[in-house]
LOMAR-643448 format. One line per 5 residues: their letters; for each residue z, y, x of C-alpha. Coordinates in pm, 1 decimal. Layout:
BEGIN
A) Z:Y:X ~ ...
This chain:
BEGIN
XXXXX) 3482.0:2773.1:1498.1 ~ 3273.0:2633.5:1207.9 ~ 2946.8:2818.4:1099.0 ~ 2950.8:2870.6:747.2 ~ 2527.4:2845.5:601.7
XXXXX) 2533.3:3167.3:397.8 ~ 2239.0:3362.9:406.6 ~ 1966.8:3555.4:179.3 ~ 2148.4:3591.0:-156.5 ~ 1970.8:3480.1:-507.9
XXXXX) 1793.6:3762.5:-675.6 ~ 2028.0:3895.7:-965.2 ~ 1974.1:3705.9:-1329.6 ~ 1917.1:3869.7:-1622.0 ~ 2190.1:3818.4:-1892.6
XXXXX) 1961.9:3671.8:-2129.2 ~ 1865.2:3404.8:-1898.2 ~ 2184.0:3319.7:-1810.1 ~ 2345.3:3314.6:-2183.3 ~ 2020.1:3041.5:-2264.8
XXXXX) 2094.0:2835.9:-1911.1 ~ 2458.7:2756.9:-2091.3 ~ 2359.7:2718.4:-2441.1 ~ 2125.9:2489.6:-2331.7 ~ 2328.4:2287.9:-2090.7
XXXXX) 2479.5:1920.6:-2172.6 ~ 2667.8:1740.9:-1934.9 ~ 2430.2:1461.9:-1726.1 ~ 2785.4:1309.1:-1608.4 ~ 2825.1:1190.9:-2023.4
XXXXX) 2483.9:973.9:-2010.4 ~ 2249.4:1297.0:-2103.1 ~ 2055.9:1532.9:-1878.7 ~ 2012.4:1881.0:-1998.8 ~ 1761.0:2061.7:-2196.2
XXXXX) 1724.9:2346.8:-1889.3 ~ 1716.9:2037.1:-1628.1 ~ 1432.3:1848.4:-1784.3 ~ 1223.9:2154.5:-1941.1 ~ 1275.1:2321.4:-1542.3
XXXXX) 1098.5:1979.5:-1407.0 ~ 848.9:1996.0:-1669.0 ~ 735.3:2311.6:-1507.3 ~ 780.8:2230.7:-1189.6 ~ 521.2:1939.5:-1249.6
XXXXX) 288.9:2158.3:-1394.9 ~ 237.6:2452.5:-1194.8 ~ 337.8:2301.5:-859.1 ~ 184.8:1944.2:-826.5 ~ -132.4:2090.1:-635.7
XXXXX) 60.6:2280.8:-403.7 ~ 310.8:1987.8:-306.6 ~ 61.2:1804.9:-238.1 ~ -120.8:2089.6:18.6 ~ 234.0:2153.5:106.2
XXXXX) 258.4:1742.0:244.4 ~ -106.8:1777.0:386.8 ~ 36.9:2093.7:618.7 ~ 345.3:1879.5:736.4 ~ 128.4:1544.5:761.7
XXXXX) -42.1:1684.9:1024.4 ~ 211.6:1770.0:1271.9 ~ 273.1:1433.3:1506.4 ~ 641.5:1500.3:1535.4 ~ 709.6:1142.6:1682.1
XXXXX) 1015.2:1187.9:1983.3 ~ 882.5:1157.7:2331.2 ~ 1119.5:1008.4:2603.6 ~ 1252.2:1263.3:2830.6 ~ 1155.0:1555.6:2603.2
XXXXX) 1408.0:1762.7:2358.4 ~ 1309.7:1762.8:2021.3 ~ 1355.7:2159.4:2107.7 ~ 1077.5:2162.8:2332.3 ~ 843.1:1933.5:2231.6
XXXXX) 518.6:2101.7:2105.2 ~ 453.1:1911.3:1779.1 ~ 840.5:1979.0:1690.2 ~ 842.5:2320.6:1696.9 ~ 462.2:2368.4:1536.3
XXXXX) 640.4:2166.8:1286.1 ~ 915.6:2440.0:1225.6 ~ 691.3:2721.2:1205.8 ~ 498.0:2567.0:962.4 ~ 826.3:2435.8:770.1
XXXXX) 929.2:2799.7:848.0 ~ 605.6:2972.3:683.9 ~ 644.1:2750.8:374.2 ~ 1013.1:2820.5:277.7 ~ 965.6:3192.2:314.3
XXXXX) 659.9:3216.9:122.7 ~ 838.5:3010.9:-175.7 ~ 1145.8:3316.8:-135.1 ~ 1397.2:3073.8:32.9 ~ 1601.1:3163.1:318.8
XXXXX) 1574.1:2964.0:652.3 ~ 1763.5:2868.6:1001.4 ~ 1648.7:2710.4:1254.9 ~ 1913.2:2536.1:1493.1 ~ 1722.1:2356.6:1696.1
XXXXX) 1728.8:1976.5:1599.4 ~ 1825.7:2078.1:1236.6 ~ 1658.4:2342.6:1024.4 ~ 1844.0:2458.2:657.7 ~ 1638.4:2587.0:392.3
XXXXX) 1799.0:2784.5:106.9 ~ 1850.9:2871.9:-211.6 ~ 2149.9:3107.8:-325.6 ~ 2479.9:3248.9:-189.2 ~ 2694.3:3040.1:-361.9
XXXXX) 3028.8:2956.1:-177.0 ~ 2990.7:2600.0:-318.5 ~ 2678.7:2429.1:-188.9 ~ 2449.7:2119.7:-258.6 ~ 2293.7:1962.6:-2.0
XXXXX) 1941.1:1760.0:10.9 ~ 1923.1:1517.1:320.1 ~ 1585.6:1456.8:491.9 ~ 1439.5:1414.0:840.3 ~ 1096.3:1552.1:998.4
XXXXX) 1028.0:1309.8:1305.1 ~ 804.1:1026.8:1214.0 ~ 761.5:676.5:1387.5 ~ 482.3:576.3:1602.2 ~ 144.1:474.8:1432.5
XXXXX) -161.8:306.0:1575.5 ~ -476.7:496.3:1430.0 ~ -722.1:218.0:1483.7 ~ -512.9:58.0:1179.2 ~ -606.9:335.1:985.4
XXXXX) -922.9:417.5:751.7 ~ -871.7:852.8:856.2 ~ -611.2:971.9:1121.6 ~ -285.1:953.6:994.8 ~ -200.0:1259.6:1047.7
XXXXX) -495.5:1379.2:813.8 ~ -328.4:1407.5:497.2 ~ -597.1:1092.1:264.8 ~ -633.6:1084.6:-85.2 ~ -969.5:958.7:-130.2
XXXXX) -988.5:645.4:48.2 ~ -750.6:447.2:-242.2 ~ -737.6:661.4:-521.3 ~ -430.0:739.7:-646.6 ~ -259.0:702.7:-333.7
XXXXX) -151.6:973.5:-81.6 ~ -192.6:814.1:259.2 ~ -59.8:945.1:591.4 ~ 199.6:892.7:834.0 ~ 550.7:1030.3:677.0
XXXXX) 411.2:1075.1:330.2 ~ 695.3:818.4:197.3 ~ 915.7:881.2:478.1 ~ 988.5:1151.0:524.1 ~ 756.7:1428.6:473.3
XXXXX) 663.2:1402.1:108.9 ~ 1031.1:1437.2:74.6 ~ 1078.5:1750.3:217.1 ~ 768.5:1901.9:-3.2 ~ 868.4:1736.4:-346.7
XXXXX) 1294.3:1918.6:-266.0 ~ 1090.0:2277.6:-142.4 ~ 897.4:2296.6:-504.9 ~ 1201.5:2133.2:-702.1 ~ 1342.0:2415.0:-546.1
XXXXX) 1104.7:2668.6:-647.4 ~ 1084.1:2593.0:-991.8 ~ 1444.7:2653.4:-1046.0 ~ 1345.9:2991.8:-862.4 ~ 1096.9:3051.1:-1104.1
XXXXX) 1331.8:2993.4:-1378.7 ~ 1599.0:3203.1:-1270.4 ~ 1875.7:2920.7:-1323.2 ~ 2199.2:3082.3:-1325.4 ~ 2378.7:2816.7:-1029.7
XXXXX) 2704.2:2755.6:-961.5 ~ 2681.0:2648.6:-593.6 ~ 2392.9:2724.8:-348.8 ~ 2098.7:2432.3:-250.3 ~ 2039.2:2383.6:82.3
XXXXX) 1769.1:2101.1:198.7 ~ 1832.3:1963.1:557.2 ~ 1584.1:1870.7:785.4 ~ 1708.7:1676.6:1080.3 ~ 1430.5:1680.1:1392.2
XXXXX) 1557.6:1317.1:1536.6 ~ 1660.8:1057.5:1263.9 ~ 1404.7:833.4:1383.5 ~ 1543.8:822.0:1712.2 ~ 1888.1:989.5:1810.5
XXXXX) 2168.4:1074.3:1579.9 ~ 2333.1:1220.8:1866.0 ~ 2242.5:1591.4:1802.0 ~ 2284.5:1551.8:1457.7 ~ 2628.6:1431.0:1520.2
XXXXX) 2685.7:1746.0:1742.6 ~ 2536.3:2019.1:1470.8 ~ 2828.7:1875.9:1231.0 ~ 3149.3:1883.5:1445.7 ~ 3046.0:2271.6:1462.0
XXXXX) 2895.6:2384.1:1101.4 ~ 3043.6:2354.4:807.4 ~ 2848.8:2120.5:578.9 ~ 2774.4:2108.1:148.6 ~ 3043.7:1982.0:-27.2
XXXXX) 2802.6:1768.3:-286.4 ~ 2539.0:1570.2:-93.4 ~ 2206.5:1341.8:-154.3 ~ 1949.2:1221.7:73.9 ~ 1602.8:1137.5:-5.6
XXXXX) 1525.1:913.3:207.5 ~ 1551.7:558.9:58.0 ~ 1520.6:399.8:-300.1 ~ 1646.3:476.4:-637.8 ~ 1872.5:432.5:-833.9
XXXXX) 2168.3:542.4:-605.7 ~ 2227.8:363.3:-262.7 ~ 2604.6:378.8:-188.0 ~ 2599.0:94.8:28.8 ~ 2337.4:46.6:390.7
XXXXX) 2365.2:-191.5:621.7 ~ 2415.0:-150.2:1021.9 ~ 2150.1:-154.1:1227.0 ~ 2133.0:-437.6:1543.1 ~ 1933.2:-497.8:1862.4
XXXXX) 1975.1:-825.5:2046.4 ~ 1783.2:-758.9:2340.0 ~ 1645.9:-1092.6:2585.6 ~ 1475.4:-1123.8:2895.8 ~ 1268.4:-1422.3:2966.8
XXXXX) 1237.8:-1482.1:3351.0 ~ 865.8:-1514.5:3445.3 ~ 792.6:-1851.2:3701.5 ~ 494.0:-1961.2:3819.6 ~ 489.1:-2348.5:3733.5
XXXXX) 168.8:-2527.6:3817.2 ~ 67.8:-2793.1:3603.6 ~ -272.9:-2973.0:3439.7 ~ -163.7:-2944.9:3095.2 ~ -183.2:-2680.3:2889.4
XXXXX) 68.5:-2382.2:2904.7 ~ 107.8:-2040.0:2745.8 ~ 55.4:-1774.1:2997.6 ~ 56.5:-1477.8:2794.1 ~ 276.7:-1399.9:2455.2
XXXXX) 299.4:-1033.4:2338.4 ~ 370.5:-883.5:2008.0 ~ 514.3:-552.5:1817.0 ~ 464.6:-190.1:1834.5 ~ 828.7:-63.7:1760.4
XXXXX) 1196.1:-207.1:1674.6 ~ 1250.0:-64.1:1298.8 ~ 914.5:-213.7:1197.9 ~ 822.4:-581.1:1125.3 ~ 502.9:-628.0:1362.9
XXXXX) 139.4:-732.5:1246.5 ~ -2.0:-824.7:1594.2 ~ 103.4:-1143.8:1841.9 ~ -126.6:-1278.3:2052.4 ~ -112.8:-1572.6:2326.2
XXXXX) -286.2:-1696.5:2616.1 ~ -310.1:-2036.4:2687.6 ~ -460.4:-2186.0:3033.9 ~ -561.5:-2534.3:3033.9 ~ -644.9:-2556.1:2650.8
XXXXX) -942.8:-2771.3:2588.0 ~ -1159.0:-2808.1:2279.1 ~ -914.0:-3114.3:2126.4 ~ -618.0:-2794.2:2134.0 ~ -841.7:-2560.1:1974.9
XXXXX) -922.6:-2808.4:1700.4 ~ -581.6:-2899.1:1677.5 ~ -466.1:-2510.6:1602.2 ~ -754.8:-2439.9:1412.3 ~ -650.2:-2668.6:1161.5
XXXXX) -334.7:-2594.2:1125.9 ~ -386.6:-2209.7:1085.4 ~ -582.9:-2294.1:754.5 ~ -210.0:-2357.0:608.4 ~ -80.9:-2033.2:640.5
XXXXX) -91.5:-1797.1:354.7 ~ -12.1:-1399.9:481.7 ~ -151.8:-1410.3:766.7 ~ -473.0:-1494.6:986.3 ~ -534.9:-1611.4:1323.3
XXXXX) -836.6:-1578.4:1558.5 ~ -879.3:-1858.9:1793.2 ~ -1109.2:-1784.0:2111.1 ~ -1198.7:-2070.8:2363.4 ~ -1367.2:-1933.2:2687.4
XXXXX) -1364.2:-2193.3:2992.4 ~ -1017.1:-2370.6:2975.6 ~ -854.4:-2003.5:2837.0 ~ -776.2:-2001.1:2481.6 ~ -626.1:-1692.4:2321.0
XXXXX) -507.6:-1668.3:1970.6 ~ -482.1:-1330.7:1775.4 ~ -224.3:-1310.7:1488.5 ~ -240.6:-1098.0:1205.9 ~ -19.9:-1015.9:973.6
XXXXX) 145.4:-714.3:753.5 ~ 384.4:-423.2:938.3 ~ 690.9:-350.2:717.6 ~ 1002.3:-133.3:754.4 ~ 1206.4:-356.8:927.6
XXXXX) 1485.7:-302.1:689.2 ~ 1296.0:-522.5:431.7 ~ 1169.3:-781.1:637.5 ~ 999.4:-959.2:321.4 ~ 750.8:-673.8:271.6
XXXXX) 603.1:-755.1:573.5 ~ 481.4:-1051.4:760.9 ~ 642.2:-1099.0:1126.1 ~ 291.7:-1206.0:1326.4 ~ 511.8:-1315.1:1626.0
XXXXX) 732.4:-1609.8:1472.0 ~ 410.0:-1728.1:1272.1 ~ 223.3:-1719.4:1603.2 ~ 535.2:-1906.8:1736.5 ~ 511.0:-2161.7:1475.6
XXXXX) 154.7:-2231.7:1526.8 ~ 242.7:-2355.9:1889.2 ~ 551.5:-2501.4:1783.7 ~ 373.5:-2878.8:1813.6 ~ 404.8:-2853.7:2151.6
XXXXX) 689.0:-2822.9:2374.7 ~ 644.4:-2546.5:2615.9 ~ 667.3:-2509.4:3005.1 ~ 982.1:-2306.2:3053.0 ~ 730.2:-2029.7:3260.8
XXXXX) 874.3:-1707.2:3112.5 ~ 633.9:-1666.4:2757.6 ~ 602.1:-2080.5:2724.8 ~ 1038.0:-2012.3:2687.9 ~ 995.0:-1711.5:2470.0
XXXXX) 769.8:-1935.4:2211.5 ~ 1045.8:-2220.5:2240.1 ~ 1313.3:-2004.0:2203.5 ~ 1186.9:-1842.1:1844.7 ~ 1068.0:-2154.3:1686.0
XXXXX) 1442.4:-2301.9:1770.1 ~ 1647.3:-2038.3:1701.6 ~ 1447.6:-1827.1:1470.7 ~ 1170.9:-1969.5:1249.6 ~ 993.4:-1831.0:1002.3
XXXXX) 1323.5:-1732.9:819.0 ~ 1460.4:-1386.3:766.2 ~ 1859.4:-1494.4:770.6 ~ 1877.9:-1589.4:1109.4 ~ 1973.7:-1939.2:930.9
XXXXX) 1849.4:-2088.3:1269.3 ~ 1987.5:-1888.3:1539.4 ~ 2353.1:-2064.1:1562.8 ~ 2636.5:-1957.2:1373.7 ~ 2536.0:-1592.8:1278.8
XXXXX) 2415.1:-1625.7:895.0 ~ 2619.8:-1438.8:641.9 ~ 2604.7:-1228.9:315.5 ~ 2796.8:-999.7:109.2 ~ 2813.6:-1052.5:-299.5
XXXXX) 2657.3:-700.9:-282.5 ~ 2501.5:-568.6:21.1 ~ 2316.6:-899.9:61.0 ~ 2257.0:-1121.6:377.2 ~ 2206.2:-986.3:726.3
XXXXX) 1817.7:-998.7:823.7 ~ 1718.9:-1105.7:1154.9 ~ 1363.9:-1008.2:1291.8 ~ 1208.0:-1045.5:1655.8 ~ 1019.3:-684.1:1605.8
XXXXX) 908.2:-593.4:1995.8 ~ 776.8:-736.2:2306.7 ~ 815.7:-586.5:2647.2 ~ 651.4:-725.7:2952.8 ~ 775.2:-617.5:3247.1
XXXXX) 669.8:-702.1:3628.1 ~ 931.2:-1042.7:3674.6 ~ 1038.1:-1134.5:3299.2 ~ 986.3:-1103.8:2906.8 ~ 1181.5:-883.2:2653.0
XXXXX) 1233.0:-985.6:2363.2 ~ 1375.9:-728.7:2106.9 ~ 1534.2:-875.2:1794.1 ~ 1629.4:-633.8:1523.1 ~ 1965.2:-727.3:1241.8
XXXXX) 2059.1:-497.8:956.8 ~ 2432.1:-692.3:877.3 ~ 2605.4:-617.1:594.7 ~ 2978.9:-587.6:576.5 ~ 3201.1:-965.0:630.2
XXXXX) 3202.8:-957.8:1005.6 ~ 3368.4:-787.3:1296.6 ~ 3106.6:-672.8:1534.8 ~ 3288.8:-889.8:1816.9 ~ 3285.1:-1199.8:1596.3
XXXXX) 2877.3:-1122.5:1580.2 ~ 2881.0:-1063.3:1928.8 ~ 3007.0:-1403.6:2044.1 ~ 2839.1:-1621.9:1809.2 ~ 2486.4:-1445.5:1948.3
XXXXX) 2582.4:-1508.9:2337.2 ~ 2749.4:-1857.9:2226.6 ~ 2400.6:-1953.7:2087.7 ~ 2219.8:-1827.5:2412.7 ~ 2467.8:-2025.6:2608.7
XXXXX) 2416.0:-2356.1:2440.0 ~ 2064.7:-2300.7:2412.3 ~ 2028.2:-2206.3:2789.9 ~ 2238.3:-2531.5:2833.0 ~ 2056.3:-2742.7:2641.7
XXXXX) 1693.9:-2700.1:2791.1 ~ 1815.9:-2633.7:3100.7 ~ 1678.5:-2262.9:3093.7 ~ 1822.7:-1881.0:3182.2 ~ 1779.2:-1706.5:2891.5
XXXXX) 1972.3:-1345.2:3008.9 ~ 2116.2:-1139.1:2766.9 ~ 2054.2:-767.4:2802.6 ~ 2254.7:-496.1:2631.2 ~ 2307.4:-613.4:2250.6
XXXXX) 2344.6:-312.3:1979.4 ~ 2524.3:-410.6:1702.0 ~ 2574.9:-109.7:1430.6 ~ 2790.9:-102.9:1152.9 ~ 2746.5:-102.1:773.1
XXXXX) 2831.9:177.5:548.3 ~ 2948.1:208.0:215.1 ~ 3021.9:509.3:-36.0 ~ 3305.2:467.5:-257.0 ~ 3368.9:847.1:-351.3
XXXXX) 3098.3:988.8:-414.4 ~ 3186.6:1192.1:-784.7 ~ 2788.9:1238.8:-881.0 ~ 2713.6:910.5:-893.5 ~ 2688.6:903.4:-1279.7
XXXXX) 2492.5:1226.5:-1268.2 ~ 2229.8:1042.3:-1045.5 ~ 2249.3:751.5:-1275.0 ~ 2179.6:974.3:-1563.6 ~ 1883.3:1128.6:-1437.3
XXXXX) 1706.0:815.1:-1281.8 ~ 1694.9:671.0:-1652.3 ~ 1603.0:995.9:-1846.5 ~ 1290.8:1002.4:-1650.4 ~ 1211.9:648.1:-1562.2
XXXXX) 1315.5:501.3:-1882.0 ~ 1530.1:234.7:-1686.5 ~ 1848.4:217.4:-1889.9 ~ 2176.9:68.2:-1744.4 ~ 2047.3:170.7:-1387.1
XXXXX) 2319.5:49.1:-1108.4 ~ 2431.5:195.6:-798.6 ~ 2206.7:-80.2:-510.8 ~ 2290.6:-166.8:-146.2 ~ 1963.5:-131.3:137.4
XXXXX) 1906.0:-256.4:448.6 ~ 1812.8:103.4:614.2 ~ 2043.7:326.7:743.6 ~ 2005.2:693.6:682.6 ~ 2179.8:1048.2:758.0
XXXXX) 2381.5:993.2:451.0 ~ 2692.0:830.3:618.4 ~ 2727.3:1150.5:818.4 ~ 2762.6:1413.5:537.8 ~ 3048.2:1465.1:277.2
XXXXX) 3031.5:1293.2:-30.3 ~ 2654.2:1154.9:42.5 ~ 2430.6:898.9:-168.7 ~ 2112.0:781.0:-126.2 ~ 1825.7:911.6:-474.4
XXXXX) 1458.8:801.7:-355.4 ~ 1187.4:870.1:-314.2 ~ 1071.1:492.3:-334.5 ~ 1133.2:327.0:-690.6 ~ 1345.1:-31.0:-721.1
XXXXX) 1157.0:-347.9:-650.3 ~ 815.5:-152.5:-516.6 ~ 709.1:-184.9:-143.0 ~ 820.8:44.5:90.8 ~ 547.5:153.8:325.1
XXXXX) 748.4:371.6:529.8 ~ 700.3:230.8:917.3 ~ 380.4:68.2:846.4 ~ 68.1:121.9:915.4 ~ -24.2:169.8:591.4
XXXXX) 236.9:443.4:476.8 ~ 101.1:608.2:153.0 ~ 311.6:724.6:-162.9 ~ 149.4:677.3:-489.5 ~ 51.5:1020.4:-675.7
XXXXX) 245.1:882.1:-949.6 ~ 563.3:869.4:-772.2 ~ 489.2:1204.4:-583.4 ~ 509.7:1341.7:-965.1 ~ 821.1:1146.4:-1064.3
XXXXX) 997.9:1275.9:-782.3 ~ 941.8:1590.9:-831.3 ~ 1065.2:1555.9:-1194.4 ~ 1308.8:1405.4:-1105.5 ~ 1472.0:1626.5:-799.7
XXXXX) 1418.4:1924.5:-977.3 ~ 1656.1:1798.5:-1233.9 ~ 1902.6:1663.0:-1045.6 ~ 1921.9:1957.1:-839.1 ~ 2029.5:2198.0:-1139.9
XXXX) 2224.1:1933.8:-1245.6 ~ 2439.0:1912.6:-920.7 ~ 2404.3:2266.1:-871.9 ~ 2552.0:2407.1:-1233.7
């Protein structure tokens, strides 16, 4: 039997109010936003910026990363995170469930409902990377900037929809359908639960979710894994060989750090590499001779791994600097042949057999070694896709193990192939608000002719009615979400809330 979210009702508008809410109203959906929509987000901006921002500094420092083996539901930093999520919506007069992996807050007992689409789990985060602990909300290190660990994605979110929310409180906005914002407890990690919560509650009929770029996003692509193991052997020789490659903190973010061990290297190698990493722009190396033991540090930029070019992959350009050398097929000497042949510095996968391919609008499929593991008797390598639509998932399927089979052929080598995750793309064709979206993107950005954009993320949109992708990070800017250097500017904190608090009445009326 499907739960129907109905709970505290709206406080009762006074005629007056109501009778200027409709004199005042244009339609967004004919190009205009409304005087009530834009006046309501003036406010908003200036009587609640401080407190969004204390509001993200509360959230920010709640670790609510997912821990193997634990529930969401019973992990500590999960639940302090609803109660403080809890003690902010009912302070601001909104009405709130908690259901475990997903919390509702709302606004209204409308039968007709909006919904706002976000997600409170962050991903993992080194702190030594970091100039204060990232969960210590900083805005004094690079002013102007509001750094922390789910500021962009997706905590500053959730604070910019709970005072877009208010204001219209404040303003006593006579609604047509009730908000409710969504906070999902495992996006980062497991849709599964998610999945479950939906089969058994009835969801908003009208959906965005704030957790990607602007304009609109109607179209994400579908997350892959190719996952490889590189047996380890023990292969004595006198020349120089690569006893050690590692690299990568997590598979949705393009890694910074690679390193390599080399036995046997003498002073002519060192030389050799030394010049060579002089040419690289975007990233550094640190060459350390000690004995016959060279090892090489790599440093370059994390990055979502959904947009590959914000970052710069350390592990193929640490690849790349070996790749004058043919390797010993010893388990990490394989792993370095294996990505200068197959992968390169390219992002297409241009390299790695017959697997290239783009769509005229969602763009080519990305291809990014992200993570490896080292375990007791080989190497995994993780390589993350985000594919658009224009091939089957079994077509993708056999051109990656054809290419591991005429590689392993080729050098003589046994290359395994571990499970392979290949996700599919999505694409909106119905949603109606679209224009309305459109409408208030350029009011407030001054953007004109805005179009609906494809990304290379996925998000919780493809699981709710009628859903879109609006923000929170502006077209053609870096997205820091992932990296270890996740900040939102105070500027766009602003914008957004303008911006939501708009589009929220104008959804809502």
């Amino acid at each position: 039997m499907l739960k129907k979210l109905m709970h505290i009702p709206l406080s009762i508008i006074a005629i007056s109010l109501v009778s200027l809410t409709l004199s005042q109203t244009v339609n967004a959906k004919d190009g205009q936003v409304s005087k009530i929509a834009t006046s309501t987000a003036d406010y908003a901006v200036e009587t609640y910026t401080k407190d969004m921002v204390e509001s993200l500094r509360e959230l920010v420092k709640h670790n609510t990363l997912a821990k193997e083996g634990i529930s969401a539901n019973d992990n500590p930093a999960h639940i302090a995170f609803k109660a403080e999520l809890k003690k902010q919506a009912q302070a601001l007069g909104f009405d709130f469930v908690d259901d475990g992996y997903v919390v509702v807050i709302g606004l209204g007992n409308q039968k007709e409902r909006v919904g706002i689409i976000t997600h409170g789990d962050v991903q993992p985060v080194n702190p030594e990377k970091w100039q204060k602990s990232p969960f210590e909300l900083d805005t004094t290190t690079e002013p102007g900037r509001i750094i922390g660990r789910g500021t962009e994605d997706d905590k500053g979110p959730i604070s910019t929809a709970l005072y877009a929310m208010k204001a219209i409180k404040d303003k006593g906005i006579s609604l047509n359908k009730r908000i409710e914002l969504y906070i999902y407890m495992a996006e980062e990690s497991d849709w599964e639960p998610l999945k479950a919560y939906i089969k058994t509650h009835e969801l908003p009929q009208t959906n965005i979710t704030i957790d990607a770029e602007y304009p609109v996003v109607t179209a994400e692509k579908g997350y892959g894994t190719i996952k490889l193991a590189f047996n380890k052997k023990e292969m004595p020789t006198i020349s120089p060989y690569i006893s050690e490659f590692s690299g990568g903190f997590f598979g949705s973010q393009i890694p910074e750090d690679a390193s390599a061990t080399i036995e046997n290297a003498n002073i002519v190698l060192l030389q050799r590499l030394m010049r060579k990493a002089r040419g690289y722009t975007g990233v550094s190396f640190d060459l350390e001779l000690k004995d016959s033991t060279l090892t090489i540090r790599a440093l370059g930029k994390s990055a979502h791994s959904s947009k590959p070019n914000d970052g710069v992959n350390a592990i193929p350009h640490l690849a790349d600097l070996l790749s004058r050398t043919r390797w010993v097929n010893n388990g990490p000497g394989t792993l370095v042949n294996f990505i200068n042949d197959n992968i390169g510095l390219g992002l297409e996968g241009k390299k790695f057999g017959n697997i290239a391919y783009q769509d005229d609008f969602m763009g080519a499929m990305t291809v990014a070694p992200t993570v490896i593991k080292q375990h007791d008797d080989n190497i995994e390598l993780n390589i993350n896709l985000r594919r658009p639509q224009g091939k089957s998932k079994q077509q993708l399927v056999e051109e990656i193990h054809q290419t591991i089979v005429n590689w392993n052929n080729k050098f003589d080598t046994n290359v395994t192939e571990l499970e392979h995750y290949i996700g599919d793309p999505f694409i909106q064709k119905d949603a109606p608000h679209i224009d309305t979206l459109l409408s208030v993107f350029s009011h407030f950005t001054g953007i004109d002719d805005a179009k609906p954009i494809a990304i290379g993320g996925g998000t919780n949109s493809r699981l709710f009615p009628n859903a879109v992708s609006f923000g929170p990070s502006m077209p053609n800017t870096e997205y820091t979400g992932h990296s270890e250097h996740e900040f939102i500017t105070m500027e766009q904190f602003v914008l957004n809330l303008k911006m939501y608090t708009a589009v929220l009445i104008e959804l809502s009326k």
